[in-house]
Structure formats: C-alpha cells, structure tokens
C-alpha positions in Angstrom: -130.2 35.0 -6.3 -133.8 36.2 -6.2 -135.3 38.1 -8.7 -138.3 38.0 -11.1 -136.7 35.8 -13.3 -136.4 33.4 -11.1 -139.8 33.7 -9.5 -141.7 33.2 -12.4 -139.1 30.0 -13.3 -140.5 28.9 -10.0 -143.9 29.6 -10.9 -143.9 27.4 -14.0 -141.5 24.6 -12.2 -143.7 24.1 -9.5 -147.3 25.0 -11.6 -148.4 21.7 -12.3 -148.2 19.9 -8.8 -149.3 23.5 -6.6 -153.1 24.3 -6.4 -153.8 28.3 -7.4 -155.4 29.3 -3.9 -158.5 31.3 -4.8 -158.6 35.0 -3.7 -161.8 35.7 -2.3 -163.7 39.1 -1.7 -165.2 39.4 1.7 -168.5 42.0 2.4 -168.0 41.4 6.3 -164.6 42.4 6.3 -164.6 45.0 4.1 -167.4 46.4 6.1 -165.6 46.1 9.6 -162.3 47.8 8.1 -163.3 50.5 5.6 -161.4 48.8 2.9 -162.5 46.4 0.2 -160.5 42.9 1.6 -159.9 39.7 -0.5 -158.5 36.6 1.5 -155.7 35.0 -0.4 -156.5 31.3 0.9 -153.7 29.6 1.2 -154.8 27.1 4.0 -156.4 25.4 1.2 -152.8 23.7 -0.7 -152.9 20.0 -0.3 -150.6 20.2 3.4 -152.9 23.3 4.4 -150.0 26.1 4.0 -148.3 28.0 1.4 -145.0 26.2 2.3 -145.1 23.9 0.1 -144.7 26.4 -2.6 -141.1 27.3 -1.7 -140.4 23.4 -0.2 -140.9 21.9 -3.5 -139.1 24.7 -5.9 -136.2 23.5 -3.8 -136.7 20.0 -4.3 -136.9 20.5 -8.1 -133.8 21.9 -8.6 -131.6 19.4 -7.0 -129.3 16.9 -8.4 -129.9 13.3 -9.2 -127.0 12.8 -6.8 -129.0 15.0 -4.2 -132.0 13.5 -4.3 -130.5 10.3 -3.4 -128.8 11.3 -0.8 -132.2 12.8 0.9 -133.3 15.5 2.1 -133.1 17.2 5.9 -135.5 20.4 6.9 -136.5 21.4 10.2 -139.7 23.1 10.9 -142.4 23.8 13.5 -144.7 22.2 11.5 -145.9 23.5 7.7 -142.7 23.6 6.1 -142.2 20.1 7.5 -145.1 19.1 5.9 -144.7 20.6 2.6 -141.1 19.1 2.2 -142.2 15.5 3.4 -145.4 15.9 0.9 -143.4 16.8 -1.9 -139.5 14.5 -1.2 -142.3 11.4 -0.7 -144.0 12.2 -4.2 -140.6 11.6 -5.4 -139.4 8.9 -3.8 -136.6 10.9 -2.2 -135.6 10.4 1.6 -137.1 12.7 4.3 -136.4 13.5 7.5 -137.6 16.3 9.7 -136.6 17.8 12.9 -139.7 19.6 14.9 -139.2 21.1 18.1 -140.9 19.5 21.2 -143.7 21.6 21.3 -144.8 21.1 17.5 -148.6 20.8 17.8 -150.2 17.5 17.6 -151.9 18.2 14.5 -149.0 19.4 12.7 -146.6 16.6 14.0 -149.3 13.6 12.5 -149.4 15.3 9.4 -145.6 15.5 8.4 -145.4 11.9 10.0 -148.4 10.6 7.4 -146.6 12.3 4.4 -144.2 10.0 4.8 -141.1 11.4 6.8 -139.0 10.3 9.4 -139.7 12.6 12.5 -137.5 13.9 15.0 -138.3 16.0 18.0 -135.5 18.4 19.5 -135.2 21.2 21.3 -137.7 23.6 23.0 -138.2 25.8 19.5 -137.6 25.9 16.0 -134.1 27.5 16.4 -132.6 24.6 18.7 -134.4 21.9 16.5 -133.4 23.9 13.3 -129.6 24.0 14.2 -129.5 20.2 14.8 -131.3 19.4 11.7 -127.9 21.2 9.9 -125.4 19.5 12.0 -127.5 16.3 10.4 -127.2 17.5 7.5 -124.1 17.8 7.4 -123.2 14.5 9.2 -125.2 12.7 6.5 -123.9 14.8 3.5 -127.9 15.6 3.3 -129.6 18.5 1.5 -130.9 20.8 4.1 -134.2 22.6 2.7 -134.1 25.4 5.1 -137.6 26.7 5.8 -136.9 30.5 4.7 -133.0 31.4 4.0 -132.6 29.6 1.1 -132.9 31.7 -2.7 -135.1 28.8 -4.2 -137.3 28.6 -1.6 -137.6 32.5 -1.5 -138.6 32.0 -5.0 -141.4 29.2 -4.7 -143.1 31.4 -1.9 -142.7 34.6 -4.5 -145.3 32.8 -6.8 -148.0 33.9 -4.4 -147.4 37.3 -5.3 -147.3 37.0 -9.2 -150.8 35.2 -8.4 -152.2 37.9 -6.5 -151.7 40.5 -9.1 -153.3 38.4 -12.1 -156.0 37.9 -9.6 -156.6 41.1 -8.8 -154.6 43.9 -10.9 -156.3 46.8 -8.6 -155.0 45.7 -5.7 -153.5 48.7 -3.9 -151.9 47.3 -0.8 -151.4 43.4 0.2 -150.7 42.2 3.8 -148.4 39.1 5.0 -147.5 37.1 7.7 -143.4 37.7 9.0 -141.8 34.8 10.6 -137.8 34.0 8.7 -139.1 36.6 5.9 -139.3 33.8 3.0 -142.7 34.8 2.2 -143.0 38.6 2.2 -139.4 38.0 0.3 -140.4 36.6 -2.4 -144.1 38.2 -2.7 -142.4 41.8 -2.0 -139.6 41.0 -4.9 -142.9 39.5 -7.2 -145.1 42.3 -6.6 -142.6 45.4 -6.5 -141.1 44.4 -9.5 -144.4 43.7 -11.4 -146.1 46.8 -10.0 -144.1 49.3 -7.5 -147.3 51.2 -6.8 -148.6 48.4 -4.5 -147.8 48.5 -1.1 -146.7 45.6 0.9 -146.8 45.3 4.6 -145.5 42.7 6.9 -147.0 41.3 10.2 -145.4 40.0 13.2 -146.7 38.5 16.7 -145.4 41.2 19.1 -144.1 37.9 21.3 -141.5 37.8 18.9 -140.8 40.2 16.7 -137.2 38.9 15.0 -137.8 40.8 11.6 -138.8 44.2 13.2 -135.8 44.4 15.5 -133.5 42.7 12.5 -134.5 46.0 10.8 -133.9 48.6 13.9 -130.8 47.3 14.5 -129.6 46.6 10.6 -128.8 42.9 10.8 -130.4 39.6 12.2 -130.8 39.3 16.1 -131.4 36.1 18.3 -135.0 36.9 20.5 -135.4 35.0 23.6 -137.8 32.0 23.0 -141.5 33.0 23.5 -144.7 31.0 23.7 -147.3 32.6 20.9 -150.9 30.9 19.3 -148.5 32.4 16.0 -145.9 29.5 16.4 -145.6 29.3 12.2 -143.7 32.7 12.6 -142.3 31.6 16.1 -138.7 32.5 14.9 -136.0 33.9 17.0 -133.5 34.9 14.4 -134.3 36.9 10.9 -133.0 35.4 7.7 -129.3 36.7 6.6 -130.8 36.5 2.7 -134.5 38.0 3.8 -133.3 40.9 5.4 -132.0 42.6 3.1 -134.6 41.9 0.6 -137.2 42.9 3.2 -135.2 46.0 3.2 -135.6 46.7 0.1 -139.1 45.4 -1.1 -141.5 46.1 1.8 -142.6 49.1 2.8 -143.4 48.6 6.6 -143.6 46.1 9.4 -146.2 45.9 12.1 -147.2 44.0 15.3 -150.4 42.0 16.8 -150.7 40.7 19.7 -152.1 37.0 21.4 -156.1 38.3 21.8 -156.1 40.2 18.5 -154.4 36.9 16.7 -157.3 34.9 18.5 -160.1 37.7 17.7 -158.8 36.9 13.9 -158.8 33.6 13.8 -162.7 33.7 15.3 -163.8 36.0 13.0 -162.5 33.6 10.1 -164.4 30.9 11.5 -167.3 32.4 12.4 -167.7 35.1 9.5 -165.4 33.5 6.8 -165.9 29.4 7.3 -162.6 29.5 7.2 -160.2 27.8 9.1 -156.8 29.7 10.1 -153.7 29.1 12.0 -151.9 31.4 14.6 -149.8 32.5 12.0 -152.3 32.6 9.2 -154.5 35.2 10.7 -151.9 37.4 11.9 -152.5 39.4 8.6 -156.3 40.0 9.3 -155.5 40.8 13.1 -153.5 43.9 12.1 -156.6 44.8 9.6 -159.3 44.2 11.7 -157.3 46.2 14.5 -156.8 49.3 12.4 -152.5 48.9 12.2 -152.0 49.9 8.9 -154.1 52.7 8.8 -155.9 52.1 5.9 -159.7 53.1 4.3 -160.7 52.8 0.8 -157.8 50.7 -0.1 -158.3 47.2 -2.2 -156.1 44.9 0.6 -155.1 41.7 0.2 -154.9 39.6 3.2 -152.7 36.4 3.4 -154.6 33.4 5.2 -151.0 31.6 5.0 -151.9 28.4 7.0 -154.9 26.5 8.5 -153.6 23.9 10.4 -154.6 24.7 13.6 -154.8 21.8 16.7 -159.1 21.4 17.7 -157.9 21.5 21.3 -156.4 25.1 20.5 -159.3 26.1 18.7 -161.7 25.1 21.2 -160.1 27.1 23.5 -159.9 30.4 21.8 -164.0 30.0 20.7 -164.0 29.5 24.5 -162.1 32.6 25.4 -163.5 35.0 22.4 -167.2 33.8 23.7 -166.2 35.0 27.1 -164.7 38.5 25.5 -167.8 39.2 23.4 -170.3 38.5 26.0 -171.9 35.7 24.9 -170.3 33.7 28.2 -170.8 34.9 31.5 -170.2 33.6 34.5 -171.0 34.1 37.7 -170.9 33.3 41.9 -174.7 33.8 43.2 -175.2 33.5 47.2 -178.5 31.7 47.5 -180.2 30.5 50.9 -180.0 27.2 51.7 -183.6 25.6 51.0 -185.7 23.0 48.6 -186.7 25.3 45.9 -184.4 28.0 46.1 -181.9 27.1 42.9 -185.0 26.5 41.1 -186.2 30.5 41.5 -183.0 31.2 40.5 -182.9 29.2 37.3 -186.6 30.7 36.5 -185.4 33.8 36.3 -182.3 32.9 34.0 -185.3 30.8 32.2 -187.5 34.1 31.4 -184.0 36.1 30.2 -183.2 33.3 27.8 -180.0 32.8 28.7 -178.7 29.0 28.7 -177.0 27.3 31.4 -173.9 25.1 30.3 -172.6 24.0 33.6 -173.2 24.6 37.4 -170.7 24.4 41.0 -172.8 23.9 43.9 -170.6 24.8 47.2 -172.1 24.8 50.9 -168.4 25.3 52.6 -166.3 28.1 51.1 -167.0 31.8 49.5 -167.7 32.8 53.2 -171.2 31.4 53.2 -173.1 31.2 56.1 -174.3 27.7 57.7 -177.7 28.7 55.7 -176.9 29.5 52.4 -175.1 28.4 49.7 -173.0 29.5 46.5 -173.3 28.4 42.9 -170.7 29.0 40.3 -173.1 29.3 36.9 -172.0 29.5 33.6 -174.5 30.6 30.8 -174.9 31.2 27.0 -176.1 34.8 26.0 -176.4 36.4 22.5 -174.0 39.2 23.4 -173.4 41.8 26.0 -176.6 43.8 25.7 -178.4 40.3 26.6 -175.8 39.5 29.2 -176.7 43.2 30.4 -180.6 42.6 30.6 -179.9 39.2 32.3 -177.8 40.5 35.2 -180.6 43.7 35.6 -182.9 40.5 35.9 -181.3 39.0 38.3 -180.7 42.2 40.3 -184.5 43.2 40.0 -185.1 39.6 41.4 -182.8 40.3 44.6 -180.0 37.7 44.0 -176.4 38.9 45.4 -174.1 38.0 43.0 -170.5 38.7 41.1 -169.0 38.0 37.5 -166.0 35.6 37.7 -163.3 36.3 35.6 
C-alpha cells in the first residue's frame, strides 16, 4: 500500500545511501516562462536518475531468503541501472533485461554496475514480460520498474524533498512514463500540502497514462520511436493509475522538437545535462502547456544519461532551428577565382564556413558553372538574415537547403 507512512519509511530506509538532489532556482527560465522555476536535479544521483530511489526501497525490504535468490528487473536503461547499483552494493544477484534498442550509454552503465545483461525484444514491454517469465522460472524477485508499492514509495521521497526545499512551491511538474514517479511525489506532496498542484508530462509518441485515464483503465499503445525512451511505456501501471487518479491534477503532452528544444536549453543555459525523458517537464514549461505565470514551479530533471551521439545530433538540429546553421546551394561560374569572391563575401558578413560540396555535374548546372553545397556558423537568424541580403547584394543565385 502507498501512503505517507510509508513514504517517509522509505525516505529514512533509503536516506543514508541516496544523495538529496539540490533544487536550484533558475533567472533564465523564470524569465522565458513568467514563472519563478527551480530545477529538481535529479540527473545528479550516483547512476544519473531518480530511479534508484524507488530500486533500492525495494531491495531493502526483502528477505534474507530473497536476496539470495537474486534479483530480476527489466528496464530501458535507468531503472536497470539503479537496481544493478544498489543489488551489487549488497552482494545480491542481478540480472537485467533491456530491450534491443537500449542506448549505448545506458546499456555500459548497468553492465559496469555489476549486472548480468540481457537484450530482448524491440521495447521495454517485450523485454519487461520476459524478465517475469525469468522471474518466475528462477523463483527470482522481479523489481518491477514502476508497478510495485515499494518502489512507488522510494520515488515518493522526491516529493517530501521538494516541499522542505521549497515550502512555497505552488505547482511542481514530472515526467509520466509507468506513473511510479508522479505516484509517489503526487501521494507525498498532496498529503503534505493539498494546495500544490501537480502535473504530469508525457511524449505525445506515447501517451499510455493520458489514454489509461480517458478510457479508465490501462491500455497497450503501439510501440513508438521517441528521444523520451525513459517514459517509452506502452502500457500504464494497474497500481499508478488509480493513484494518478487521485493525486494529480492534470496530464499533458510534448512533442520530439519541443523535448529537443529542452534538453538544448539545459545545456546551453542550465550546464546541465538532461535525458529525453528528463526534460520532458521543462518542454511543456517552456512551451506554455500548463498555462502558468507567477507561479513558483518545480521542474523535474529526472535523468541525465543521455548517448553523446544523440546529443550531438539534437545541438546539430536546434542550431539549424534557431538560425545559427544555414545552409545553402550557390550556382557559381566555372572559373579560377570565382569560390574565392564567394567566400569574401561570407568573410565580410562573419559567418563561418564548417564544410563545403563542390559539384560540376548535377543541380542542372551548365557546362560553365558549378554548384557548392555550403554550410556556415551564424550568431542567429537576424545574422543569417544580413548574410543572405549580402550575398544577394553581391549577385549570387542561391537557395537554403533544408
């Protein structure tokens, strides 16, 4: 059962070996949203996610017997973690089941904390229902990663944190996958102080808590590909629902370029590294969702572990949204000195050139010219503006490439 009681036994169970993430006030976000915003950073426990919170409540309250029997989770990557951290600590056996597409960074990690790794199904649901046939097969405790009461509990200890924190917090915002976290934090919080509001966010790729709570119990979503795989989960929680349903005051959506634009601004504004799934909270801010101004918000950075190849990719992407990478197809003629007048011009606008495609044989180019694919720096898209009214001034035919 999950109540305050047995959040706050969690809270002192699990007190001495979990780090009390700081909460952190932000001026550039409050300034962008209207609203005075404090980051809960949670990306900074030992296996970068609040999951170990809820993993290792579990693990405290087993059985001698249990603990020697070993433990079982499945996970698309933090809760693995978090369980192989905590079972290894205690010398107990651990092995977790990851779907195939588990991202590199998350996979190494659970394997370095000690746990015996195996990769199953396309998503967390398919690897997540073989991990309990194991389970079963080995007469193993299964830690599941959200329906389980003590887990519930060990994430709810975020919430008592947050109001000791910050007593004047008015509303405080979490990521939605299973519903383990907002669970607990909703139970913590609305039992501590009913006036706060608490609102949960989804990736609009797969929204299994939303429609669990349109259609009054838990519904399996066709798989979907999302940078939010932490909260990838098809199916809702049998125990979260109804505890969603009664401690959380509203649900909302973000989509792939807003989760993106979040986890940018973290980086870029914040120094602060954020999963998918840990910036999902921010996105819904920063996008105006909640329809808040004026309000002291809390905002959930529930994971960091987030694969370099990913991230390069969305800095990529977000440069190319704000301006500040353009690129495009000139048509010059086909003579010595001619991509030198071109790159003078770029020169005097103070844009940087990062890379360059010189083509003589498609585009439709005549047998005397040529095309070049450029791609350039700028400082936003005023500059970007200027340098294509430069370039224009100067006579160059050209188009942006999407």
């Amino acid at each position: 059962m999950v109540n305050l009681e047995s959040i706050e036994a969690a809270a002192t169970r699990i007190g001495p070996s979990i780090y009390e993430s700081p909460l952190v006030h932000s001026k550039t976000l409050s300034r962008l949203s209207g609203n005075a915003i404090f980051l809960k950073l949670e990306n900074l426990q030992m296996t970068g996610s609040f999951k170990e919170r809820g993993a290792l409540n579990r693990i405290l309250t087993m059985t001698d017997g249990e603990r020697r029997q070993g433990v079982i989770a499945a996970s698309a990557g933090n809760h693995g973690q978090g369980v192989a951290y905590h079972a290894t600590q205690r010398n107990i056996p651990v092995q977790i089941w990851m779907p195939r597409s588990t991202p590199l960074i998350k996979l190494t990690a659970t394997r370095a904390y000690g746990a015996d790794i195996v990769l199953h199904g396309d998503n967390y649901d398919e690897a997540c229902e073989a991990a309990m046939e194991r389970s079963v097969q080995r007469k193993a405790a299964f830690i599941h990663p959200f329906d389980d009461a003590a887990v519930i509990a060990g994430q709810g200890t975020v919430g008592l944190e947050l109001l000791k924190q910050n007593p004047a917090l008015d509303v405080i915002i979490v990521p939605v996958g299973g519903g383990g976290l907002i669970s607990g934090i909703g139970c913590a919080v609305k039992k501590r102080n009913a006036a706060v509001e608490v609102i949960g966010v989804q990736t609009g790729r797969l929204p299994s808590m939303q429609t669990a709570l349109q259609q009054q119990q838990p519904v399996n979503l066709p798989a979907k590909p999302t940078l939010a795989d932490g909260i990838a989960v098809r199916k809702a929680g049998a125990r979260t629902l109804p505890l969603i349903r009664k401690y959380v005051d509203r649900l909302v959506t973000v989509e792939e370029d807003e989760i993106a634009e979040a986890i940018l601004m973290l980086l870029e504004g914040e120094k602060t590294v954020a999963e998918g799934a840990g910036a999902v909270a921010l996105a819904a801010v920063l996008q105006a969702k909640t329809g808040h101004r004026g309000k002291n918000i809390a905002v959930l950075v529930s994971g960091g572990n987030l694969d370099v190849t990913l991230l390069a990719r969305i800095i990529e992407q977000g440069m190319v949204r704000d301006g500040r990478r353009l690129r495009l197809r000139v048509r010059l003629p086909d003579y010595p000195g001619a991509l030198e007048g071109l790159a003078s011009v770029i020169a005097k606008a103070q844009a940087n050139i990062v890379e360059t495609s010189y083509n003589r044989a498609h585009y439709g180019v005549s047998l005397n010219e040529a095309t070049i694919d450029i791609t350039m720096e700028t400082r936003g898209r005023d500059h970007a503006s200027d340098l294509l009214a430069a370039l224009t001034s100067s006579r160059y035919a050209f188009s942006v490439v999407e």
